[in-house]
MMTF fields as JSON, N, C-alpha, C and O atoms, coordinates in Angstrom:
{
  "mmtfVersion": "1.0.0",
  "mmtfProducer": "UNKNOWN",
  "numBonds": 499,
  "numAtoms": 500,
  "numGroups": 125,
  "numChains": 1,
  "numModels": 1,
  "chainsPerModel": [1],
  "groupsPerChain": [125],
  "chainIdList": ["A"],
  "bondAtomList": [4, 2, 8, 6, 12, 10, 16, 14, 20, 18, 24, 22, 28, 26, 32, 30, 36, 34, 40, 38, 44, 42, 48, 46, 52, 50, 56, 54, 60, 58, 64, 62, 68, 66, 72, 70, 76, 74, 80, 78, 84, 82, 88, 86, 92, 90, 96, 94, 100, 98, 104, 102, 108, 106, 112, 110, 116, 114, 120, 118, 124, 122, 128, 126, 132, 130, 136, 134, 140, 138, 144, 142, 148, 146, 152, 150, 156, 154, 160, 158, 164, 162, 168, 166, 172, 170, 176, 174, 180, 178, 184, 182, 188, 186, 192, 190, 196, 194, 200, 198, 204, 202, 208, 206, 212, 210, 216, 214, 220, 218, 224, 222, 228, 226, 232, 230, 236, 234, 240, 238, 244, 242, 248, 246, 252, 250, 256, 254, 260, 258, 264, 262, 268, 266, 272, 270, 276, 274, 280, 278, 284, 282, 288, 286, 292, 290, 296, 294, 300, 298, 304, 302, 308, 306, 312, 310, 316, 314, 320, 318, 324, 322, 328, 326, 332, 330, 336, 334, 340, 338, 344, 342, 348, 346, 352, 350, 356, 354, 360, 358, 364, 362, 368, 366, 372, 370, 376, 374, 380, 378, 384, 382, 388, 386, 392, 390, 396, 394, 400, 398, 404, 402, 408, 406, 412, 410, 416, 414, 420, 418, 424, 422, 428, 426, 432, 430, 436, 434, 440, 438, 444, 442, 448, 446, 452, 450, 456, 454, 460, 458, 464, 462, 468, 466, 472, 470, 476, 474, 480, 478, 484, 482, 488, 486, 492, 490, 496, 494],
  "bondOrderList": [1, 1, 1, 1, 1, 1, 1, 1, 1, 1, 1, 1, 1, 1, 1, 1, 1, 1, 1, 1, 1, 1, 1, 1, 1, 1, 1, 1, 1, 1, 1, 1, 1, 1, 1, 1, 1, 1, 1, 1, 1, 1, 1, 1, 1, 1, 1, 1, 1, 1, 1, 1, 1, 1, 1, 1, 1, 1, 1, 1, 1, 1, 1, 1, 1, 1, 1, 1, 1, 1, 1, 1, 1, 1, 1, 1, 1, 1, 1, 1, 1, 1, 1, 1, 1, 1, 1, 1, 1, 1, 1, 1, 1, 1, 1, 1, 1, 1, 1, 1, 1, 1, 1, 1, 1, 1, 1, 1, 1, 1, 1, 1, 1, 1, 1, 1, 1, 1, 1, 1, 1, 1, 1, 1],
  "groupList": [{"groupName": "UNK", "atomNameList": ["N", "CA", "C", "O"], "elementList": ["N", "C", "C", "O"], "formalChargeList": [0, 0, 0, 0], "bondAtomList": [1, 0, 2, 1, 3, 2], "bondOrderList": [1, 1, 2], "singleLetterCode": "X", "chemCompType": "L-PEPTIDE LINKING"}],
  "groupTypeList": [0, 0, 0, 0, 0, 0, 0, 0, 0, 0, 0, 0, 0, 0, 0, 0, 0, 0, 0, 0, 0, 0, 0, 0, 0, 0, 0, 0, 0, 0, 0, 0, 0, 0, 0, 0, 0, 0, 0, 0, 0, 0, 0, 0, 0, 0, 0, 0, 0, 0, 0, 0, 0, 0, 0, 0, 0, 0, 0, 0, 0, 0, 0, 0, 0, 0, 0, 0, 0, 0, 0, 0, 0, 0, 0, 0, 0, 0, 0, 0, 0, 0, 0, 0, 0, 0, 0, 0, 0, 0, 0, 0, 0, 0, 0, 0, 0, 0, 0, 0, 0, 0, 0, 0, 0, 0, 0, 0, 0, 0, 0, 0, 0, 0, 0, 0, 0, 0, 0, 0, 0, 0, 0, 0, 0],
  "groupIdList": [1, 2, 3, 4, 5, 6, 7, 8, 9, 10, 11, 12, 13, 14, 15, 16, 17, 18, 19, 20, 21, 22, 23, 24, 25, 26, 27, 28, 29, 30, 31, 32, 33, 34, 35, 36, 37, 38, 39, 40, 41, 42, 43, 44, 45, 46, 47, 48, 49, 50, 51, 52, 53, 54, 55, 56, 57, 58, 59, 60, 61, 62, 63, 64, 65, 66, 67, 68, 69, 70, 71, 72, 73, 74, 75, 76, 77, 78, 79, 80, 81, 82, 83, 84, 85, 86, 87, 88, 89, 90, 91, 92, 93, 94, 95, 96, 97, 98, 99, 100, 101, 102, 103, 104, 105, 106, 107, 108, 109, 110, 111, 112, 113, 114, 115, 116, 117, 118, 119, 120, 121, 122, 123, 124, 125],
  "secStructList": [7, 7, 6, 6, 7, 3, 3, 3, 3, 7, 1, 6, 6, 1, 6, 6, 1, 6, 6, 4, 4, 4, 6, 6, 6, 6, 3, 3, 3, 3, 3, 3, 3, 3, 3, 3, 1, 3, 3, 3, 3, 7, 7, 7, 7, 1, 1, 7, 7, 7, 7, 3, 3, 3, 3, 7, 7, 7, 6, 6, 7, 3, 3, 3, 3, 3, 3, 3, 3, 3, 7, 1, 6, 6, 2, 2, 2, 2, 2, 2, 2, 2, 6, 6, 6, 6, 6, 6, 3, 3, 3, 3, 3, 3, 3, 7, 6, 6, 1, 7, 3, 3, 3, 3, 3, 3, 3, 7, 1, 7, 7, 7, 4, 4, 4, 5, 7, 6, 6, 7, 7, 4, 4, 4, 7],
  "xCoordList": [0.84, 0.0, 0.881, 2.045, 0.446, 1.157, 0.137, -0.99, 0.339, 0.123, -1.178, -0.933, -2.366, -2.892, -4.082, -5.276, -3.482, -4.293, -5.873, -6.324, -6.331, -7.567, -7.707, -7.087, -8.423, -8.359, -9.742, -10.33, -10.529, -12.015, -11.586, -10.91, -12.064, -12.188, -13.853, -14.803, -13.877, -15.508, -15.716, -16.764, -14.615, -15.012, -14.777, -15.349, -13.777, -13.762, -13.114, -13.246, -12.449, -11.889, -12.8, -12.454, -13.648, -15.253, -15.05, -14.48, -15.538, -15.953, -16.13, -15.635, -17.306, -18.337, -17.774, -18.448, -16.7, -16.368, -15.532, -15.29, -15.271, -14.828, -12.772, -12.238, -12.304, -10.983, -10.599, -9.56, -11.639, -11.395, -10.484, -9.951, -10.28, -9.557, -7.856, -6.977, -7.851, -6.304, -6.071, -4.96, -7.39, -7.103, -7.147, -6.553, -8.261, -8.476, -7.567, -7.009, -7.788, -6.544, -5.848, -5.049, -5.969, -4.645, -5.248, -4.516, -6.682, -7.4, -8.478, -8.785, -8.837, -9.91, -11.243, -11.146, -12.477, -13.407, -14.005, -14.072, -14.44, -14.953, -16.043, -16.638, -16.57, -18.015, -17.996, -17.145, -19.558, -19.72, -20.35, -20.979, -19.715, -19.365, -19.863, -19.995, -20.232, -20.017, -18.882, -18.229, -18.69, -18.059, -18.842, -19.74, -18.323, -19.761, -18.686, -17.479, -19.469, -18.607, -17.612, -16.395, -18.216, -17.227, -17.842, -18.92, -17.498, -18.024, -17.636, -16.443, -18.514, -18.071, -18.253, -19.415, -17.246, -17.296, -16.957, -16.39, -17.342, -17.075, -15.914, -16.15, -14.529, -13.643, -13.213, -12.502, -13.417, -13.511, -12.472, -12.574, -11.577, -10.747, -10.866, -11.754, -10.666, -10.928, -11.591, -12.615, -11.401, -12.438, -12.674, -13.768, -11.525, -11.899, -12.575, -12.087, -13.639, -14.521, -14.162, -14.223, -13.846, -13.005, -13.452, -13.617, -13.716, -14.343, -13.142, -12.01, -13.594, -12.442, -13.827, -15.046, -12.84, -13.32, -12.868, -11.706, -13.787, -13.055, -13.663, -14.863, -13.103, -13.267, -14.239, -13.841, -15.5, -16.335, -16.26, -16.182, -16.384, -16.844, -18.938, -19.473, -19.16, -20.98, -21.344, -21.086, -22.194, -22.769, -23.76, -23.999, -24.223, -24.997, -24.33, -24.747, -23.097, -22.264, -22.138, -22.343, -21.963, -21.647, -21.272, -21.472, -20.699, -20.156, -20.042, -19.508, -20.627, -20.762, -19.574, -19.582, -18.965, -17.782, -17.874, -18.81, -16.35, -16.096, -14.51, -13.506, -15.003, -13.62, -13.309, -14.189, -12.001, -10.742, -9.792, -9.282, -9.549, -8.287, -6.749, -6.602, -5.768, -4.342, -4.207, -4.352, -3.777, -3.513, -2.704, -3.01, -1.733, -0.397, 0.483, 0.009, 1.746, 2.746, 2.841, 2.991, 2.745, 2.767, 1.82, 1.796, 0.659, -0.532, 0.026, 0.213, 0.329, 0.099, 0.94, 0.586, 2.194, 3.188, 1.839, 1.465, 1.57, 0.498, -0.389, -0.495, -1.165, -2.329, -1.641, -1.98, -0.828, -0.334, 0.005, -0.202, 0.567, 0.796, -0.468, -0.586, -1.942, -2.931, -3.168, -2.883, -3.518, -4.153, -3.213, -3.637, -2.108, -1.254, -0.844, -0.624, -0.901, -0.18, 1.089, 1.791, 1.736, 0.652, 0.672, 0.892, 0.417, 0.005, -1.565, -2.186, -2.134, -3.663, -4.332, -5.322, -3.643, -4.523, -3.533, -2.516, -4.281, -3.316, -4.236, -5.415, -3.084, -4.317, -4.214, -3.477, -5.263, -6.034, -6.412, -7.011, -6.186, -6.792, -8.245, -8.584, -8.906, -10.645, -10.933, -10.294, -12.283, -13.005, -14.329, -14.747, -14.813, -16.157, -17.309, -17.329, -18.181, -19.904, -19.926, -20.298, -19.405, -19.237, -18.34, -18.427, -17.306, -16.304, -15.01, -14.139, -14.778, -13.463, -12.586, -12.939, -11.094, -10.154, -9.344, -8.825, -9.391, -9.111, -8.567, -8.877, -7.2, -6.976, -7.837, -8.587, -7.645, -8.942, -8.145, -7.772, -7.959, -7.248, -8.747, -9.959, -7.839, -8.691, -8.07, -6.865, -8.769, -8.686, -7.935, -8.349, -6.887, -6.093, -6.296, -5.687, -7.471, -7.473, -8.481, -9.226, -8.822, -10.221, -11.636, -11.651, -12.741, -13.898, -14.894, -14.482, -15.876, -17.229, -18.172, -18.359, -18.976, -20.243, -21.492, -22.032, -21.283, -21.873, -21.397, -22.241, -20.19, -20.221, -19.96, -18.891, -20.666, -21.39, -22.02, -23.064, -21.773, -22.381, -23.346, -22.968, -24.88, -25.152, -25.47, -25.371, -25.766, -26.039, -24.69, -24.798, -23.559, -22.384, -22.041, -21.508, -22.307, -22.589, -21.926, -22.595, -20.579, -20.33, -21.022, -21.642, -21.413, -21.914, -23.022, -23.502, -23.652, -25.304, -25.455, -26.566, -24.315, -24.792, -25.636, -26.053],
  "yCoordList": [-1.185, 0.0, 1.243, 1.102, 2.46, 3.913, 5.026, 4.675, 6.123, 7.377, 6.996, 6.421, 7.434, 7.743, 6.212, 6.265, 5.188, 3.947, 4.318, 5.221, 2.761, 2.82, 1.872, 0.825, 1.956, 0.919, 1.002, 2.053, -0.598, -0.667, -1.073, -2.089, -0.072, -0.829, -1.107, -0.34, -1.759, -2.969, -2.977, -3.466, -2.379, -2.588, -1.214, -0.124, -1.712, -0.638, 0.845, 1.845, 0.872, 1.757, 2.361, 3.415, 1.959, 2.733, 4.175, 4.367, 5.096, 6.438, 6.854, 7.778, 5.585, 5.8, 4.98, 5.01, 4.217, 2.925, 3.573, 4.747, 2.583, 3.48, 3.657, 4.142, 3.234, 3.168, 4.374, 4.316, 5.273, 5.432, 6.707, 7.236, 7.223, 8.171, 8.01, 8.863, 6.838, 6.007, 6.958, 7.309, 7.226, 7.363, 8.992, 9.574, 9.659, 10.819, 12.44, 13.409, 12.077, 13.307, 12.847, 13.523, 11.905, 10.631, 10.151, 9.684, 10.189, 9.53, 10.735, 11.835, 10.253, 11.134, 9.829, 8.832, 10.444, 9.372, 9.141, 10.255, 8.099, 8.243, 8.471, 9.543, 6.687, 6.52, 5.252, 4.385, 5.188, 3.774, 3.162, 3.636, 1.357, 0.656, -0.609, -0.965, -1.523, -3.391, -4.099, -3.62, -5.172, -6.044, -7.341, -7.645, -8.291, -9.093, -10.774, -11.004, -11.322, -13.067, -12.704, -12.864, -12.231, -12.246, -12.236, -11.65, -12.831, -12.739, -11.998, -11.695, -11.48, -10.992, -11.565, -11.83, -11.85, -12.193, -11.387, -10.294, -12.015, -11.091, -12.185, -13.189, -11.666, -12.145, -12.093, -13.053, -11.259, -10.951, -11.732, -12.936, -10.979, -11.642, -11.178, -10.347, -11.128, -10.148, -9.322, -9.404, -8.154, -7.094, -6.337, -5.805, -6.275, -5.54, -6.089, -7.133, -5.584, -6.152, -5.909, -4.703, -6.666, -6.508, -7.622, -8.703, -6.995, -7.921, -8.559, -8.078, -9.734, -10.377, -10.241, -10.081, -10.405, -11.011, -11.692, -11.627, -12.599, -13.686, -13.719, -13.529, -13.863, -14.648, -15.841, -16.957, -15.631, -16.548, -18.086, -19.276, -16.688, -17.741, -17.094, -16.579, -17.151, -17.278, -15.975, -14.988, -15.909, -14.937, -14.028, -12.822, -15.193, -14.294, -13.162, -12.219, -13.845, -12.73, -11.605, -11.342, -10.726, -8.965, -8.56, -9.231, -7.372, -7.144, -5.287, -5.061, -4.282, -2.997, -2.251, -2.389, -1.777, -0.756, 0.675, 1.262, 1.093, 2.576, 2.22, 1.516, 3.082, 3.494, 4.303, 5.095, 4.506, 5.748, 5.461, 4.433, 6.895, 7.131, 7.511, 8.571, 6.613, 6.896, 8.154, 8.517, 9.126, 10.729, 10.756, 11.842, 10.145, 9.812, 9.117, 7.991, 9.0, 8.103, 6.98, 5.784, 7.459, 6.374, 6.074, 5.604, 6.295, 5.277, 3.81, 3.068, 3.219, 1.565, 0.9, -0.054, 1.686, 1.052, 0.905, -0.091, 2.094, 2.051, 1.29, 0.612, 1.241, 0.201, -1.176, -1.787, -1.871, -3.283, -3.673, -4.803, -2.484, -2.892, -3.202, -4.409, -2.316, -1.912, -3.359, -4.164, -3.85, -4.99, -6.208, -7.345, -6.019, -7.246, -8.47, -9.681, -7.333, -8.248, -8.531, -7.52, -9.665, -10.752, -11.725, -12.727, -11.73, -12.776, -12.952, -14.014, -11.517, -12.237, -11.99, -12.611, -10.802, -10.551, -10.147, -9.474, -10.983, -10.705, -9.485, -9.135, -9.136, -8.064, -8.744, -9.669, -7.947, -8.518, -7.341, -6.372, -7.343, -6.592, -6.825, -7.922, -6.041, -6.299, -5.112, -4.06, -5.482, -4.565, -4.217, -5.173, -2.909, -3.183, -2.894, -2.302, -3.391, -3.177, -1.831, -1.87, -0.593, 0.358, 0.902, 1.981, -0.373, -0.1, 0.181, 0.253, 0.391, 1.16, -0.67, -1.763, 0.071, -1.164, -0.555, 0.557, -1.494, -1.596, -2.398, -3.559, -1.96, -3.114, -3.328, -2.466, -4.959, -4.762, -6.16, -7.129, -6.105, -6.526, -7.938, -7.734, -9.565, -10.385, -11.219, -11.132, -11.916, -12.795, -13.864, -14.578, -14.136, -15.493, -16.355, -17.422, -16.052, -17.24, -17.723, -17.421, -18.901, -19.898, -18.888, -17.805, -19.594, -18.499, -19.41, -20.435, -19.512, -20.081, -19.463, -18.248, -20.436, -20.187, -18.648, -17.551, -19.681, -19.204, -17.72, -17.311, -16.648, -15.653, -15.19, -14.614, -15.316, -14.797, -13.758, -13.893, -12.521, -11.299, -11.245, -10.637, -12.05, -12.261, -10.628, -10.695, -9.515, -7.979, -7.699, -7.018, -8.264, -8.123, -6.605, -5.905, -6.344, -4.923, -4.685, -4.593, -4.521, -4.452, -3.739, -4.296, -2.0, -1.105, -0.673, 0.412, -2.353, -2.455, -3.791, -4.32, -4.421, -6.084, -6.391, -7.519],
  "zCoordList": [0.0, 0.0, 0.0, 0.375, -0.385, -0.634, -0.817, -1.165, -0.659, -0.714, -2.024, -3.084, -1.635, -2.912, -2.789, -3.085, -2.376, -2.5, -1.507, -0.801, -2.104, -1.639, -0.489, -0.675, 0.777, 1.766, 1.909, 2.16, 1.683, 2.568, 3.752, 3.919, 4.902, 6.046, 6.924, 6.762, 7.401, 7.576, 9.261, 9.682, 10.341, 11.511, 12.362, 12.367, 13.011, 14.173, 13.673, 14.378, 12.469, 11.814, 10.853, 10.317, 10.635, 9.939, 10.549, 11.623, 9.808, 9.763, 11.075, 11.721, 11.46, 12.578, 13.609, 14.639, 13.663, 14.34, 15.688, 15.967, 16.243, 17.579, 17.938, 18.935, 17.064, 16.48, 14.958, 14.3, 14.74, 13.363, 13.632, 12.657, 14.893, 15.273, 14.79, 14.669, 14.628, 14.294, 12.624, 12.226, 11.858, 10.48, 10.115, 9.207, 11.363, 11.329, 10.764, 11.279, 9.845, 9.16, 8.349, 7.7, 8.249, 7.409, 6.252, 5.38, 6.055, 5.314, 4.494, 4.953, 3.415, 2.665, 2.171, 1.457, 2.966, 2.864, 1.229, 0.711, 0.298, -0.944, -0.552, -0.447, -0.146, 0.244, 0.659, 0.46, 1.582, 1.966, 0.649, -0.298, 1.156, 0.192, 0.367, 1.538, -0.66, -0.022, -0.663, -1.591, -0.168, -0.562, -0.662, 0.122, -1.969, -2.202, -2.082, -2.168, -1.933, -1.677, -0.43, -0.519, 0.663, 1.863, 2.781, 2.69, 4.026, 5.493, 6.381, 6.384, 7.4, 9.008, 10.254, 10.565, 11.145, 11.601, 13.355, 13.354, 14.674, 15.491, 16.077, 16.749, 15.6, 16.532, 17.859, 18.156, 18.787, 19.779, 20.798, 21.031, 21.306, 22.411, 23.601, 23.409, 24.466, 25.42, 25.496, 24.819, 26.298, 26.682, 25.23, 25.041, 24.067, 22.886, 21.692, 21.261, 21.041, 20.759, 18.945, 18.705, 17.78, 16.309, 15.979, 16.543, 14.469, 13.5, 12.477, 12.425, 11.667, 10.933, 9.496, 9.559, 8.296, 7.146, 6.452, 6.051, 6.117, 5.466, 3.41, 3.211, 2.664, 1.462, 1.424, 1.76, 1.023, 1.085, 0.384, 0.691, -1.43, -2.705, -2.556, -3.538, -2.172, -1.881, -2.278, -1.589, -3.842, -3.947, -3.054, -2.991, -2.39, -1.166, -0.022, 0.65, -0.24, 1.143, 1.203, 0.018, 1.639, 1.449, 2.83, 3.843, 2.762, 4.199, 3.44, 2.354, 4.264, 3.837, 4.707, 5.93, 4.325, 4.864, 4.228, 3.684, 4.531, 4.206, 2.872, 2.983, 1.791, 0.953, 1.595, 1.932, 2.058, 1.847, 1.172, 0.725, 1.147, 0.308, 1.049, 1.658, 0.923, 1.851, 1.358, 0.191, 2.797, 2.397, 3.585, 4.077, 4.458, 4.559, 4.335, 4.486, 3.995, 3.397, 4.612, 4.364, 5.827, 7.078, 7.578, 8.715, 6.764, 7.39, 6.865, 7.83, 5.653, 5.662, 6.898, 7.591, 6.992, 8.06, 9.737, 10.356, 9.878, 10.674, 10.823, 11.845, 9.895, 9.649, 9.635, 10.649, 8.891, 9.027, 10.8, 11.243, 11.696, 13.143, 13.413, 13.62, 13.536, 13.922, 13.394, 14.28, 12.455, 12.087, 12.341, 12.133, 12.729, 12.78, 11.52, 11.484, 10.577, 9.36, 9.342, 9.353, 9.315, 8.559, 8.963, 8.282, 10.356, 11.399, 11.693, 11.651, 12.037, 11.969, 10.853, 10.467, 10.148, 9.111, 8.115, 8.282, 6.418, 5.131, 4.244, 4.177, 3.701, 2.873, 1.387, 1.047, 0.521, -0.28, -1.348, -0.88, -2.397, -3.615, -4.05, -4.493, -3.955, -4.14, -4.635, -4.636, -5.185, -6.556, -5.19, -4.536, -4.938, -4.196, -5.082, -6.16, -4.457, -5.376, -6.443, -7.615, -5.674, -6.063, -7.316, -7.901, -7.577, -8.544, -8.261, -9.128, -6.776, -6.395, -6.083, -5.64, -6.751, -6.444, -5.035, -4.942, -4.104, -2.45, -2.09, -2.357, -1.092, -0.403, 0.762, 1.22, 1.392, 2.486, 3.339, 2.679, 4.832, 5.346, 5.383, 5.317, 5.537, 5.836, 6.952, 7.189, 7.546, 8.907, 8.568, 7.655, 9.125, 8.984, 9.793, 9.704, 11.09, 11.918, 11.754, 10.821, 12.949, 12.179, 12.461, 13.046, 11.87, 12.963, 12.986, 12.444, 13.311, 13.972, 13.565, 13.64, 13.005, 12.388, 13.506, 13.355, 14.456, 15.402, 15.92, 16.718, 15.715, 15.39, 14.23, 14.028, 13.486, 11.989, 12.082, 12.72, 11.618, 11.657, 10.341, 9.34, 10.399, 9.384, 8.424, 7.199, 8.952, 8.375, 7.339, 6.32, 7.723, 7.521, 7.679, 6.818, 8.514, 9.204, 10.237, 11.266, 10.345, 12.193, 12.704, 13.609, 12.496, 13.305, 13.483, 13.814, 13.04, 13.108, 13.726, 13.761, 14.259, 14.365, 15.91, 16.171]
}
């Protein structure tokens, strides 16, 4: 990632999310967005509460986030700590509903049906 790229992000780093302070100034919003053949999930470890996505395949899937646009040179270094690439999470080149090409960080660990964010909505689930 670099200066200028596009990042969907889907959880706590949303616009509205309660982490998005991390991007605040750093970032230029397009618009909210989906992503289609992908899941959400609530990974959750402890007291902090973060979503994972995974690569489906299933036309039915979608998961709605935010495009931005990188508008510092040291946000990706940033963002890869923040997300812990590329141990919990790999990133990924994706097209969203909307047309915009994005990177979009995905979940490398296992997940459970049973937290399935079926809205694919974190900040509605």
């Amino acid at each position: 990632m670099k200066l200028g790229d596009l990042v969907f992000v889907y959880g706590t780093l949303r616009v509205s999310g309660d982490r998005h302070s991390l991007l605040s100034g750093r970032t230029r919003l397009i618009q909210e967005d989906y992503l289609a053949r992908v899941r959400l999930y609530n990974i959750t470890e402890g007291s902090f509460p973060f979503p994972g996505l995974i690569l489906s395949g299933s036309i039915d899937d979608s998961v709605v986030g935010d495009v931005l646009e990188i508008a510092d040179p040291n946000l990706p270094a940033t963002l890869d700590r923040y997300e812990g690439y590329p141990s919990l999470y790999s990133r990924h080149r994706v097209l969203t509903e909307g047309g915009y090409d994005c990177w979009v960080y995905t979940w490398n660990g296992d997940v459970s049906e049973e937290r399935r964010i079926p809205s694919g909505d974190w900040l509605n689930r």
